[in-house]
gemmi code that builds the backbone of each chain (N, CA, C; Angstrom):
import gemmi

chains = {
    "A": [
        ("UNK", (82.426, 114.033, 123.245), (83.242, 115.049, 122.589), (82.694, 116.445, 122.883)),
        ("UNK", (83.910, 117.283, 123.097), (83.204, 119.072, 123.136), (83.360, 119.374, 121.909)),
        ("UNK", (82.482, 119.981, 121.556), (82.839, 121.128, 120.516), (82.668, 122.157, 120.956)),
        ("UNK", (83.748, 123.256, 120.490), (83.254, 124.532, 121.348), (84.508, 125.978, 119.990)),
        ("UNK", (83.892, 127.268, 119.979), (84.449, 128.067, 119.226), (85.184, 128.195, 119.693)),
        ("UNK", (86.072, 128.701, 119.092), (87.932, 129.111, 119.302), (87.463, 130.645, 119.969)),
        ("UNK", (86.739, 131.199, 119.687), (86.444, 132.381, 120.386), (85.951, 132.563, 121.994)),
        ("UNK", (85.370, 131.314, 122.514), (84.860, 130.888, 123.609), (86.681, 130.537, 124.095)),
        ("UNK", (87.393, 129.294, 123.433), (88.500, 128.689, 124.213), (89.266, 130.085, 124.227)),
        ("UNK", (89.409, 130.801, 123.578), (90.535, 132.497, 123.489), (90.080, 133.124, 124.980)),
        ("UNK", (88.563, 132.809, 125.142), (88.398, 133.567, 126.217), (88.447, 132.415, 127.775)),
        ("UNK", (88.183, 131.412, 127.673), (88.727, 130.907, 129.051), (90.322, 130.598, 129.026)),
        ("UNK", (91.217, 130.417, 128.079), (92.343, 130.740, 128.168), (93.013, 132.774, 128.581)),
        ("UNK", (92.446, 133.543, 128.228), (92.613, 135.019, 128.732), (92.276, 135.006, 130.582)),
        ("UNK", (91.209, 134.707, 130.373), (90.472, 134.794, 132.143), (91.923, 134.253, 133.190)),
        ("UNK", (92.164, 132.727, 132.160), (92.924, 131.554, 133.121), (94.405, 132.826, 133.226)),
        ("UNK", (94.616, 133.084, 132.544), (96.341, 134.185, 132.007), (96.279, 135.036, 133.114)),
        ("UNK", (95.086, 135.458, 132.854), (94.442, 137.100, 133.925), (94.871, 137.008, 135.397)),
        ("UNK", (94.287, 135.868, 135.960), (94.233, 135.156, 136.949), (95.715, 134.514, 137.293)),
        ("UNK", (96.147, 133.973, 136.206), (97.413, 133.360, 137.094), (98.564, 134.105, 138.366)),
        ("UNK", (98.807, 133.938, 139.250), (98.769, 132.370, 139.992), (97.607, 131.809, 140.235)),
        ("UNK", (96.548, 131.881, 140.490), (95.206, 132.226, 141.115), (94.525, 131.211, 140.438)),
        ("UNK", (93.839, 129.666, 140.677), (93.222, 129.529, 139.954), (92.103, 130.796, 139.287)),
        ("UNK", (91.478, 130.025, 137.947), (90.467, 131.344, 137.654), (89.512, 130.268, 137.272)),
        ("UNK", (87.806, 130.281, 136.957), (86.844, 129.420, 136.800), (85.747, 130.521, 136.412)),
        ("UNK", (85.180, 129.386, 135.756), (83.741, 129.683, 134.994), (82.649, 128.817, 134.462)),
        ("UNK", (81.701, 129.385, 133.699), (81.047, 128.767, 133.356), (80.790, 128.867, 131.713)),
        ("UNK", (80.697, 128.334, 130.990), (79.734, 128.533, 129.080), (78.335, 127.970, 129.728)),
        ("UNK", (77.365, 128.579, 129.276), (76.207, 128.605, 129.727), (75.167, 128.387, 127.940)),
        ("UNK", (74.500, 127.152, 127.622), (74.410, 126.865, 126.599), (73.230, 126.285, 126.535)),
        ("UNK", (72.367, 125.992, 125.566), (71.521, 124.952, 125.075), (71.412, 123.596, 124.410)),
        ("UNK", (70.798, 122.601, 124.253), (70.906, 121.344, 123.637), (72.701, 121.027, 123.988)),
        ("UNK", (73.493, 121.255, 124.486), (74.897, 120.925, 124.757), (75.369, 121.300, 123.868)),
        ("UNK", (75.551, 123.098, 124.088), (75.839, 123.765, 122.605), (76.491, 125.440, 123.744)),
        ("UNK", (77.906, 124.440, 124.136), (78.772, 126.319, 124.680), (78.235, 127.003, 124.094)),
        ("UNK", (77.559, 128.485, 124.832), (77.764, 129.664, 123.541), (77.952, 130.827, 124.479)),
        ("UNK", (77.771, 130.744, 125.538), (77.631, 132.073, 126.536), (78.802, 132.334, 127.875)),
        ("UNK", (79.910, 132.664, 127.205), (80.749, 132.595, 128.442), (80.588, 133.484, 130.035)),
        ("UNK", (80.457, 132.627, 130.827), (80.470, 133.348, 132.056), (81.837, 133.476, 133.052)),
        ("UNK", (82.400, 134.356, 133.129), (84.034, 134.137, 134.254), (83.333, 134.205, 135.484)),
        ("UNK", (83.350, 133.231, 136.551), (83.008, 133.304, 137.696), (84.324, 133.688, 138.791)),
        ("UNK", (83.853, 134.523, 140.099), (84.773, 134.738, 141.195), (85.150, 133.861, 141.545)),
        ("UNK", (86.728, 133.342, 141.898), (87.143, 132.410, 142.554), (87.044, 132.462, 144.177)),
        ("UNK", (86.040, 132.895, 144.667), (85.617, 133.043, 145.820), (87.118, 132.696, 147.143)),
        ("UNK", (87.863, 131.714, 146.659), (88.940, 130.969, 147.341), (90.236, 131.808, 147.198)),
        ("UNK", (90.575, 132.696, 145.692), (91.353, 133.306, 145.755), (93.099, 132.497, 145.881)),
        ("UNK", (93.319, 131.280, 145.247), (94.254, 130.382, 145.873), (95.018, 129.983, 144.593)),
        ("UNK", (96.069, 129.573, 144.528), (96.960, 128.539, 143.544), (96.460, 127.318, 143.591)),
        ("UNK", (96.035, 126.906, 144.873), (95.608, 125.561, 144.184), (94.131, 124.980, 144.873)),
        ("UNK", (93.266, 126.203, 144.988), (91.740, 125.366, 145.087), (90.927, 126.960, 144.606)),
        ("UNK", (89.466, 125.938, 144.289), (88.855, 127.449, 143.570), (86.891, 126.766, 144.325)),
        ("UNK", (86.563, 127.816, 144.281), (85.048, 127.431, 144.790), (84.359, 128.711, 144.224)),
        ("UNK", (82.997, 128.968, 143.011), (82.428, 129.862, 142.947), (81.910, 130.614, 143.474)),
        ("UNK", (81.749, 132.013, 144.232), (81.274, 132.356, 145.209), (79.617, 132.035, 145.269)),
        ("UNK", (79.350, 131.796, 146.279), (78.005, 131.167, 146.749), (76.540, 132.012, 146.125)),
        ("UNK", (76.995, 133.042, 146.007), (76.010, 134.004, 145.744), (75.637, 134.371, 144.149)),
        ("UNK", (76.992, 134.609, 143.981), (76.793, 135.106, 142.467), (76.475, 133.108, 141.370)),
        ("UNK", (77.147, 132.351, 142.366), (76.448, 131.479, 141.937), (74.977, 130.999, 141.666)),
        ("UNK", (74.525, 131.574, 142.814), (72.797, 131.341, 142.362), (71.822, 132.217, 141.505)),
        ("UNK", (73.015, 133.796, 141.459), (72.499, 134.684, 140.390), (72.586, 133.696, 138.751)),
        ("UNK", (73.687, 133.068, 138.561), (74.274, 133.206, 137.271), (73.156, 131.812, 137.244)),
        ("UNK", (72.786, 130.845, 138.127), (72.039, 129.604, 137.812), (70.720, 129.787, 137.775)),
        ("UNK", (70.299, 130.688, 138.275), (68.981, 131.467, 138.123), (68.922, 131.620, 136.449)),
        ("UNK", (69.337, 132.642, 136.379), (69.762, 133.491, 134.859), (69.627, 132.085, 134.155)),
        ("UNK", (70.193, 131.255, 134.085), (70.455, 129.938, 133.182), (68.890, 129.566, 133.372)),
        ("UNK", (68.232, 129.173, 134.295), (67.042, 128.671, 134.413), (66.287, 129.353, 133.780)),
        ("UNK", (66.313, 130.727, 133.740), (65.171, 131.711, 132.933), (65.192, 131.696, 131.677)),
        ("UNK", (66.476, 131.529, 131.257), (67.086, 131.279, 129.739), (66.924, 129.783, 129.408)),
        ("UNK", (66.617, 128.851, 129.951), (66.540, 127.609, 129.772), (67.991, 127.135, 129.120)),
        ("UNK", (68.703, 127.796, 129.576), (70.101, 127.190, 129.768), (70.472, 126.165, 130.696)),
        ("UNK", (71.642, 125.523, 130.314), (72.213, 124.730, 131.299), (73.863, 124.855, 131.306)),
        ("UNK", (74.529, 124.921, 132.618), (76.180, 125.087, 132.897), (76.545, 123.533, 131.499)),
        ("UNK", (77.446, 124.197, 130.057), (77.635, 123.408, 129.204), (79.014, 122.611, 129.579)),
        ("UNK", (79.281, 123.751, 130.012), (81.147, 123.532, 130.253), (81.433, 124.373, 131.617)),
        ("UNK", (81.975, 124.055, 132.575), (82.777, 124.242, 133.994), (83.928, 124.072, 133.964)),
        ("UNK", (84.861, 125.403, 133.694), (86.168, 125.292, 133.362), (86.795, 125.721, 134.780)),
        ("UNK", (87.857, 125.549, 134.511), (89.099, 126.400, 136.109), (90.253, 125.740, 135.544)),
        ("UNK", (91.349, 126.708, 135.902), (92.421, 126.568, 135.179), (93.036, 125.720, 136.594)),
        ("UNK", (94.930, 125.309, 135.963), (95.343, 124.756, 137.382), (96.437, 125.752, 136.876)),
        ("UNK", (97.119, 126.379, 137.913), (98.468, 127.254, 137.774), (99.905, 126.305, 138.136)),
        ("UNK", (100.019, 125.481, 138.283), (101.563, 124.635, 138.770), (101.425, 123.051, 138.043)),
        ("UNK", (99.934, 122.991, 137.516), (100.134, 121.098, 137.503), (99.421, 120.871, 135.747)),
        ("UNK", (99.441, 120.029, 135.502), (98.584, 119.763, 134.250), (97.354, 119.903, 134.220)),
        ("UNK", (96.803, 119.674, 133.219), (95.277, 119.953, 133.023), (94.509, 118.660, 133.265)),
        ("UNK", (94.768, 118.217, 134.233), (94.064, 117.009, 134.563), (93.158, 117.442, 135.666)),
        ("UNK", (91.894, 116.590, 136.593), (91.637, 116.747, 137.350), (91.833, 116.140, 138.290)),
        ("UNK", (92.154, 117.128, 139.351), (92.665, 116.571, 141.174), (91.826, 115.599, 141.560)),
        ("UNK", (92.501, 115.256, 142.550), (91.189, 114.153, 143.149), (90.403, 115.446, 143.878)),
        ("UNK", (90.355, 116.810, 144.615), (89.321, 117.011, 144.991), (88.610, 117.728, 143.595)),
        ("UNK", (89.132, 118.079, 142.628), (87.762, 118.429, 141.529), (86.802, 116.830, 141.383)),
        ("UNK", (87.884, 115.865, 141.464), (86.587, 114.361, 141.241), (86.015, 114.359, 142.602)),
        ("UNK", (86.153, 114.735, 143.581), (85.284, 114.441, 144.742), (83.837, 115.409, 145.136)),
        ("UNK", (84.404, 116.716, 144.435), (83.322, 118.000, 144.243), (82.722, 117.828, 142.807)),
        ("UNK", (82.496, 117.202, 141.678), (82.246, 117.243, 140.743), (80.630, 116.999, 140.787)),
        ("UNK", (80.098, 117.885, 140.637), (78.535, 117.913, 140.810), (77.659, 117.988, 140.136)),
        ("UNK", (78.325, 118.142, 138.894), (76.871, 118.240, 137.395), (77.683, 117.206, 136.315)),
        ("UNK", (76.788, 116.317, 136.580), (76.971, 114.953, 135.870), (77.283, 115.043, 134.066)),
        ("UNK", (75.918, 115.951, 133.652), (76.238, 116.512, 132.733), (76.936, 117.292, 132.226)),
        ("UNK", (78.085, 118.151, 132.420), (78.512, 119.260, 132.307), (80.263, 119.132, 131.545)),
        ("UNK", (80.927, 119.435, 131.259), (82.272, 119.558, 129.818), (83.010, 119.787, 131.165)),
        ("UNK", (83.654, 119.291, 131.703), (84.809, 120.086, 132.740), (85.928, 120.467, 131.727)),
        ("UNK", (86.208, 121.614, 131.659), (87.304, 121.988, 131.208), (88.189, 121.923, 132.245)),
        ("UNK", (89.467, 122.078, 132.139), (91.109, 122.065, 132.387), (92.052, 122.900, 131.608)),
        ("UNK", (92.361, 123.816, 132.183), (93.543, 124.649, 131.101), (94.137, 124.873, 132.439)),
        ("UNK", (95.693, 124.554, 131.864), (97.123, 124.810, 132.790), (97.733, 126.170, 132.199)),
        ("UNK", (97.887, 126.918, 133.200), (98.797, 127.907, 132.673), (100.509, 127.846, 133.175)),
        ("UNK", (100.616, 126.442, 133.662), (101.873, 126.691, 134.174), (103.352, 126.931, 133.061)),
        ("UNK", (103.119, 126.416, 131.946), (104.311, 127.219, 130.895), (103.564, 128.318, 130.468)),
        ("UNK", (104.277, 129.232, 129.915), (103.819, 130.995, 129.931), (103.563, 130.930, 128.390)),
        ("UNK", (104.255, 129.929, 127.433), (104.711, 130.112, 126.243), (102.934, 129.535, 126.015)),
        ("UNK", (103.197, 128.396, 126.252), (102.157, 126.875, 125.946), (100.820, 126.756, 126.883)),
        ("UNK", (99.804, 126.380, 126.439), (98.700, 126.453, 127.027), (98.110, 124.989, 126.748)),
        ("UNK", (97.951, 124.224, 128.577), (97.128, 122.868, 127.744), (95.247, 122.870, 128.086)),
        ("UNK", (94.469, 122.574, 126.927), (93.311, 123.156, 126.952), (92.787, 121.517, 127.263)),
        ("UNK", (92.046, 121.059, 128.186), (91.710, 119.733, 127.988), (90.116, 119.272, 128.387)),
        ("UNK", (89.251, 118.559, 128.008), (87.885, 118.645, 129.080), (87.525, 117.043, 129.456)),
        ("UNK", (86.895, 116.867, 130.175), (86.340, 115.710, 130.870), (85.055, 115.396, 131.065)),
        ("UNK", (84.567, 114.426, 131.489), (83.078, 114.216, 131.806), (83.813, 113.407, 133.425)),
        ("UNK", (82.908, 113.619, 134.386), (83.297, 113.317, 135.385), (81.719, 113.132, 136.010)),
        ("UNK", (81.284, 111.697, 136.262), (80.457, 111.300, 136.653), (80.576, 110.074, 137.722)),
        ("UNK", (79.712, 110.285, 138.857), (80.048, 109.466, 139.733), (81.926, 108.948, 140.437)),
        ("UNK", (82.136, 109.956, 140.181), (83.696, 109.937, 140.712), (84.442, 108.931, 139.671)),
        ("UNK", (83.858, 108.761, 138.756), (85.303, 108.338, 137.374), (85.047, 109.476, 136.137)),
        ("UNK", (86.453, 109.815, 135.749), (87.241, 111.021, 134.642), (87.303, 110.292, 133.693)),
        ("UNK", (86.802, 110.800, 132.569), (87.205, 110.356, 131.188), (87.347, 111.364, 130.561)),
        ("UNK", (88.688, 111.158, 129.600), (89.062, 112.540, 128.879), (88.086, 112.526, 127.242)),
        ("UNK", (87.638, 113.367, 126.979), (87.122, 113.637, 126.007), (87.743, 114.462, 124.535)),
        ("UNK", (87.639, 114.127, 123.363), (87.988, 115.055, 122.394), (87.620, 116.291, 122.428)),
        ("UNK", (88.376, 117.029, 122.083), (87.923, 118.760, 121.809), (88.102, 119.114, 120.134)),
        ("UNK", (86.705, 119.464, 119.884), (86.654, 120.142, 118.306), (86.191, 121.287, 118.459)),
        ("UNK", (87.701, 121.849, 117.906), (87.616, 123.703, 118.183), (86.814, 123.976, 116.568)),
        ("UNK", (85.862, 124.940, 116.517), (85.204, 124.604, 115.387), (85.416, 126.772, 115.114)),
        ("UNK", (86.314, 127.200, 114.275), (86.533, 128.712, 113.734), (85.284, 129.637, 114.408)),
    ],
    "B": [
        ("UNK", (49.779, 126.196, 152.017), (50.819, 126.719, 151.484), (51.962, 125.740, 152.243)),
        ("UNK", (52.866, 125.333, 151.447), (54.351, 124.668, 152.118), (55.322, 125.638, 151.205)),
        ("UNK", (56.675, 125.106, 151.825), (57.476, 125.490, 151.029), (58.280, 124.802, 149.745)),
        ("UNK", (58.853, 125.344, 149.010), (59.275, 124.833, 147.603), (60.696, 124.489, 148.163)),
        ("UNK", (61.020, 123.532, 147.323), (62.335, 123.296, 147.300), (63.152, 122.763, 146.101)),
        ("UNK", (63.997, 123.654, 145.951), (64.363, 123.012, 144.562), (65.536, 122.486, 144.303)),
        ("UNK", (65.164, 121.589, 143.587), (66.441, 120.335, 143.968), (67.439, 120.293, 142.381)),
        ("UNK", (68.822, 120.316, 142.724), (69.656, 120.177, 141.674), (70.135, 118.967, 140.644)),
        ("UNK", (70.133, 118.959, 139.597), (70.197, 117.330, 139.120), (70.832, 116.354, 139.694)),
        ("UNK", (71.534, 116.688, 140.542), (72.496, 115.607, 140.859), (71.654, 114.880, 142.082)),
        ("UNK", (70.321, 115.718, 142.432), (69.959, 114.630, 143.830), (68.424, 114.851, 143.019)),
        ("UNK", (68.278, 114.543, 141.716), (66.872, 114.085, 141.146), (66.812, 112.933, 141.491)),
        ("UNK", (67.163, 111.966, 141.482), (67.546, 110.720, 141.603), (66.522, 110.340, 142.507)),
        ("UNK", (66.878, 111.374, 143.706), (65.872, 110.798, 144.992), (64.184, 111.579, 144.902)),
        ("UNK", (64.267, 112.402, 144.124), (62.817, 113.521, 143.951), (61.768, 112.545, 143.185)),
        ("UNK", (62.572, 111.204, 142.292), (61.605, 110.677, 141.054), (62.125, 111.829, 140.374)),
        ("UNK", (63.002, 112.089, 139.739), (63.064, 112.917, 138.515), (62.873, 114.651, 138.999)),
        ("UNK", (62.136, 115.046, 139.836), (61.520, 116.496, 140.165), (62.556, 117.405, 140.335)),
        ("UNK", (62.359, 118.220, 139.497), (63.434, 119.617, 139.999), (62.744, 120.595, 140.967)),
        ("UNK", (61.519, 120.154, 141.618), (61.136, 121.220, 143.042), (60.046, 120.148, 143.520)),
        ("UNK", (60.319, 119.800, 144.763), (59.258, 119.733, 145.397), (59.092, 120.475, 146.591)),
        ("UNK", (57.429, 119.802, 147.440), (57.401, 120.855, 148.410), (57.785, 120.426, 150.028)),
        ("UNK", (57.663, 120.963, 150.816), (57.953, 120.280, 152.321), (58.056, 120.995, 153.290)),
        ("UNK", (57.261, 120.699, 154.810), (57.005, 121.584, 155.559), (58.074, 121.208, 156.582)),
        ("UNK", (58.020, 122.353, 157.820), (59.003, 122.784, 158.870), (59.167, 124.228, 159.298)),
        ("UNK", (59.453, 124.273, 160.524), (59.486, 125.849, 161.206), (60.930, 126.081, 160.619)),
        ("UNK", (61.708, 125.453, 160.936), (63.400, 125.670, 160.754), (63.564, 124.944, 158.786)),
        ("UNK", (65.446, 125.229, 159.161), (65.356, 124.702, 157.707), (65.605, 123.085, 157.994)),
        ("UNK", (66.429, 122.642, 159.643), (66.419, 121.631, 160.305), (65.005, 120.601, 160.158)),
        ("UNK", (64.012, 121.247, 159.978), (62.859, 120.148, 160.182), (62.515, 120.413, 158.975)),
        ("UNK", (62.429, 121.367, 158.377), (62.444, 121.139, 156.450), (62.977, 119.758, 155.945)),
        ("UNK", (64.010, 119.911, 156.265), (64.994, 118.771, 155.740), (64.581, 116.965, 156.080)),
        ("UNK", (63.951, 117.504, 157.310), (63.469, 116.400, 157.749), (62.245, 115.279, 157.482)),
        ("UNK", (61.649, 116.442, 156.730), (60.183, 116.373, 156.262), (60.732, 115.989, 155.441)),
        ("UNK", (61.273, 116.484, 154.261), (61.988, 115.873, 152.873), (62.642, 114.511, 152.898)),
        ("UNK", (63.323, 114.469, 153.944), (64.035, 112.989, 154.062), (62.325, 111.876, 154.517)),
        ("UNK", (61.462, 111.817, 154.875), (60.825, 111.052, 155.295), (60.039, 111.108, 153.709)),
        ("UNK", (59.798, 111.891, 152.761), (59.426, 111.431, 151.643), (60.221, 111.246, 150.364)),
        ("UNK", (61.619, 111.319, 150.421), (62.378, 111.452, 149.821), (63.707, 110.441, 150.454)),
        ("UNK", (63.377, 109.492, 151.336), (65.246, 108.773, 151.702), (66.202, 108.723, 151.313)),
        ("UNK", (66.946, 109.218, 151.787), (68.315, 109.739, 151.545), (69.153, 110.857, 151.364)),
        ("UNK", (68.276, 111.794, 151.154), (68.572, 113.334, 150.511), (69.225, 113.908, 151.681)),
        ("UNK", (68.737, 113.582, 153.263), (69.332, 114.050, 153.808), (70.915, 114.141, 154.183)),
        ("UNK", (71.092, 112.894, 154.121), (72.899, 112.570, 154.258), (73.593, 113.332, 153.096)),
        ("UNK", (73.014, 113.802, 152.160), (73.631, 114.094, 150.861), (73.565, 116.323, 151.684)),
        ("UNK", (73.013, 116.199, 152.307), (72.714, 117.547, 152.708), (73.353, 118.000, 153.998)),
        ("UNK", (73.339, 117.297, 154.974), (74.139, 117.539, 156.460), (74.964, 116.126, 157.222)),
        ("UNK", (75.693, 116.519, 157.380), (76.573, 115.582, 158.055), (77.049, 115.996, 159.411)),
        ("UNK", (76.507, 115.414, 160.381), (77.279, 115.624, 162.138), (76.246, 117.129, 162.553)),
        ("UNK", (75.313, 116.899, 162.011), (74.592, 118.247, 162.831), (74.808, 119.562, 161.861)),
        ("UNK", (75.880, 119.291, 160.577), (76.048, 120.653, 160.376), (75.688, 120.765, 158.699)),
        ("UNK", (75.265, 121.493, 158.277), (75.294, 121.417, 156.992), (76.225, 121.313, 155.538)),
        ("UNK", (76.343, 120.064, 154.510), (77.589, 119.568, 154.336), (78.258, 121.155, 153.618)),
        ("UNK", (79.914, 120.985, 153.604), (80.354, 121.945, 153.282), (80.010, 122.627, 152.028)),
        ("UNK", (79.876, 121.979, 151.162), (80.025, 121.847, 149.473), (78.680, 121.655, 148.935)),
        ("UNK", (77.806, 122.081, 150.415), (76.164, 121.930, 149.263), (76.028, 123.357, 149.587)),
        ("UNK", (75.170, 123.790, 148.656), (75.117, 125.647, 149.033), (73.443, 125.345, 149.434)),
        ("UNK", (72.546, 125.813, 150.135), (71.932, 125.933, 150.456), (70.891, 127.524, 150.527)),
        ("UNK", (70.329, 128.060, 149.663), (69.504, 129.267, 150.416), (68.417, 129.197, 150.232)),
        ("UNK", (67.580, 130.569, 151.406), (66.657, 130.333, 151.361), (66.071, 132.248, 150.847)),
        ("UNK", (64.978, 131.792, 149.817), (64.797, 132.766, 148.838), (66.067, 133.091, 148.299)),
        ("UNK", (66.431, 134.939, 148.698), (67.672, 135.308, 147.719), (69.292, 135.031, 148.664)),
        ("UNK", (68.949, 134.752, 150.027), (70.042, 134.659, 150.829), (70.495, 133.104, 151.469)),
        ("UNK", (71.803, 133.162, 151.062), (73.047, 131.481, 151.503), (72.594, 131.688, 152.823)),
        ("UNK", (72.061, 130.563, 153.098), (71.392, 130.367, 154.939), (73.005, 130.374, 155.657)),
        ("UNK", (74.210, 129.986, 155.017), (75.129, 130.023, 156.290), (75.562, 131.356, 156.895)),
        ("UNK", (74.655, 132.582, 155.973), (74.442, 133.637, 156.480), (72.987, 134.201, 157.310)),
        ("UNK", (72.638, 133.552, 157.258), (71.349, 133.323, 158.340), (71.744, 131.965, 159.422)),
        ("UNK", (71.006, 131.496, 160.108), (71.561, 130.820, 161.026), (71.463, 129.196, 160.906)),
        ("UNK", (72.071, 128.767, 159.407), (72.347, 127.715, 159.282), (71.312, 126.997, 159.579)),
        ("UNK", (71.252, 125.851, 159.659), (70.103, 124.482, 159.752), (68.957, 125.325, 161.239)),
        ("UNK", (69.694, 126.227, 161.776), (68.274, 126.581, 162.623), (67.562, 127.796, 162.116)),
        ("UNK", (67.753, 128.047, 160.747), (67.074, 129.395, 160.003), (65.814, 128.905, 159.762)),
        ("UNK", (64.835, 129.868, 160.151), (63.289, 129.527, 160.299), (63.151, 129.809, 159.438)),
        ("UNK", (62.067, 128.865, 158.595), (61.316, 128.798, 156.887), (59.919, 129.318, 157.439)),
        ("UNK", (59.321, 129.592, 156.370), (57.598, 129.657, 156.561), (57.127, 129.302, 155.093)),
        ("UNK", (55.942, 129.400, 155.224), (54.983, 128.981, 153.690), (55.593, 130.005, 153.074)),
        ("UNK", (55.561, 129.987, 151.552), (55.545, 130.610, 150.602), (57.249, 130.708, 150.292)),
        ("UNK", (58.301, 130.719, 151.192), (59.478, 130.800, 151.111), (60.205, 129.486, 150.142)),
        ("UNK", (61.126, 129.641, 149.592), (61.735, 129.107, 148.114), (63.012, 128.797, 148.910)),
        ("UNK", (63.309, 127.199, 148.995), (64.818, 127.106, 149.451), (65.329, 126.575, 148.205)),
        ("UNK", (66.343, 127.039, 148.060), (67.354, 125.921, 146.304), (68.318, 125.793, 147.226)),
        ("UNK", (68.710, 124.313, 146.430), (69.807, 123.593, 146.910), (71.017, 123.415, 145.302)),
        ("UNK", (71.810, 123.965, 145.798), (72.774, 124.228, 144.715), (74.342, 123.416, 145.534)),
        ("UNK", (74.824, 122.414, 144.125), (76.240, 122.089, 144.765), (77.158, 122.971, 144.803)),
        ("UNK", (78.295, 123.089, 145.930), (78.821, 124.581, 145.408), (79.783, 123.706, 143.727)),
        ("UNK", (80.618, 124.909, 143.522), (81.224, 124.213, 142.216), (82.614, 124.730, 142.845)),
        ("UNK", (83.239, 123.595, 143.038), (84.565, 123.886, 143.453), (85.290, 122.697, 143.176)),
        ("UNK", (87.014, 122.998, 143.414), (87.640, 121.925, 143.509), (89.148, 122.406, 143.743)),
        ("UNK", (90.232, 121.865, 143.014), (91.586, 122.159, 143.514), (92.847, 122.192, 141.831)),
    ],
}
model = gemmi.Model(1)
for chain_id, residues in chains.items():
    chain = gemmi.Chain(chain_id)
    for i, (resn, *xyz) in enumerate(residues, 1):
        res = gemmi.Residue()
        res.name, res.seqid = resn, gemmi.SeqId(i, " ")
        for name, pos in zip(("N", "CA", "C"), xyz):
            atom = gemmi.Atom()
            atom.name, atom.element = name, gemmi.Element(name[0])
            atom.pos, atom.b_iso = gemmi.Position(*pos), 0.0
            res.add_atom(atom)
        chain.add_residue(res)
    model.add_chain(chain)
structure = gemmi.Structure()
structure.add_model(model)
structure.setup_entities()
């Protein structure tokens, strides 16, 4: 299960809005498996339908986590045309065993679907989300 | 002096648990090589067909080696390579 503040989901739902068409991605950067630090990362790819963090600012922001004795809690990216599920290439790139994959679709303008996963060894399991005020 | 290398959770597996070990080589090509002979397997998880795999990020100190000259970028002692997956998908 995630738990994560409604103030954290307000803000990877804004980023994902910001961004649309475009996927948009990030990171919550947290302790003991505890979101608290939102990071919006560059979609280096710039695309509707693939996203890759840029290489660089990636090793700034994983650095930073290491010094902080943080760890990536949650790895979100929105999808702009499809549901909030994950593609087969997010299960084929899925690289931190540990980590909340978020999913938010912005494809209705009205409705937003917020969803997260654990994705280990190339099988998805959907997980509960407790938005906690 | 060798060099450090620091390895991302997803290929602890092959370190025994270690998030850095060390390993010598002129290039980052024979780095890798050194690592695979005490470490089996890490390499396939790192280059495929001569080239380095797409989706592993690789640098050495503060700069992505595919901006230096890829698997033939010369290491020396004291130099810090991290191996980071990129984070991508579709």
């Amino acid at each position: 299960m995630l738990t994560i503040s409604q103030e954290l989901v307000d803000k990877i739902i804004a980023h994902a809005r910001a961004d649309h068409p475009d996927e948009a991605c990030g990171v919550i950067a947290g302790r003991g498996g505890v979101p608290e630090r939102f990071v919006p990362m560059e979609n280096a790819e710039r695309s509707p339908t693939f996203y890759r963090f840029d290489s660089m600012e990636q090793l700034r922001v994983w650095r930073e986590m290491d010094d902080r004795d943080e760890e990536p809690v949650v790895i979100y990216h929105s999808h702009t045309a499809t549901e909030a599920y994950p593609s087969r290439t997010d299960i084929s790139y899925a690289s931190e065993p540990d980590a909340h994959y978020v999913l938010v679709s912005t494809r209705d303008e009205q409705d937003v679907e917020f969803r997260s996963f654990r994705i280990v060894d190339g099988v998805v399991s959907e997980e509960e989300v407790r938005f906690i005020p | 002096m060798a060099i450090e290398v620091r390895i991302p959770t997803i290929l602890r597996n092959y370190t025994g648990g270690a998030k850095a070990v060390s390993a010598e080589g002129a290039t980052l090509d024979e780095l890798i090589s050194n690592l695979e002979s005490a470490h089996p397997g890490i390499k396939e998880r790192l280059v495929d067909q001569g080239n380095l795999r797409r989706f592993v990020n690789v640098y050495l100190n503060d700069e992505d080696v595919r901006f230096l000259g890829g698997l033939g970028t010369p290491v020396s002692d004291g130099d810090t390579v991290t191996v980071l997956p990129a984070v991508a998908g579709g």
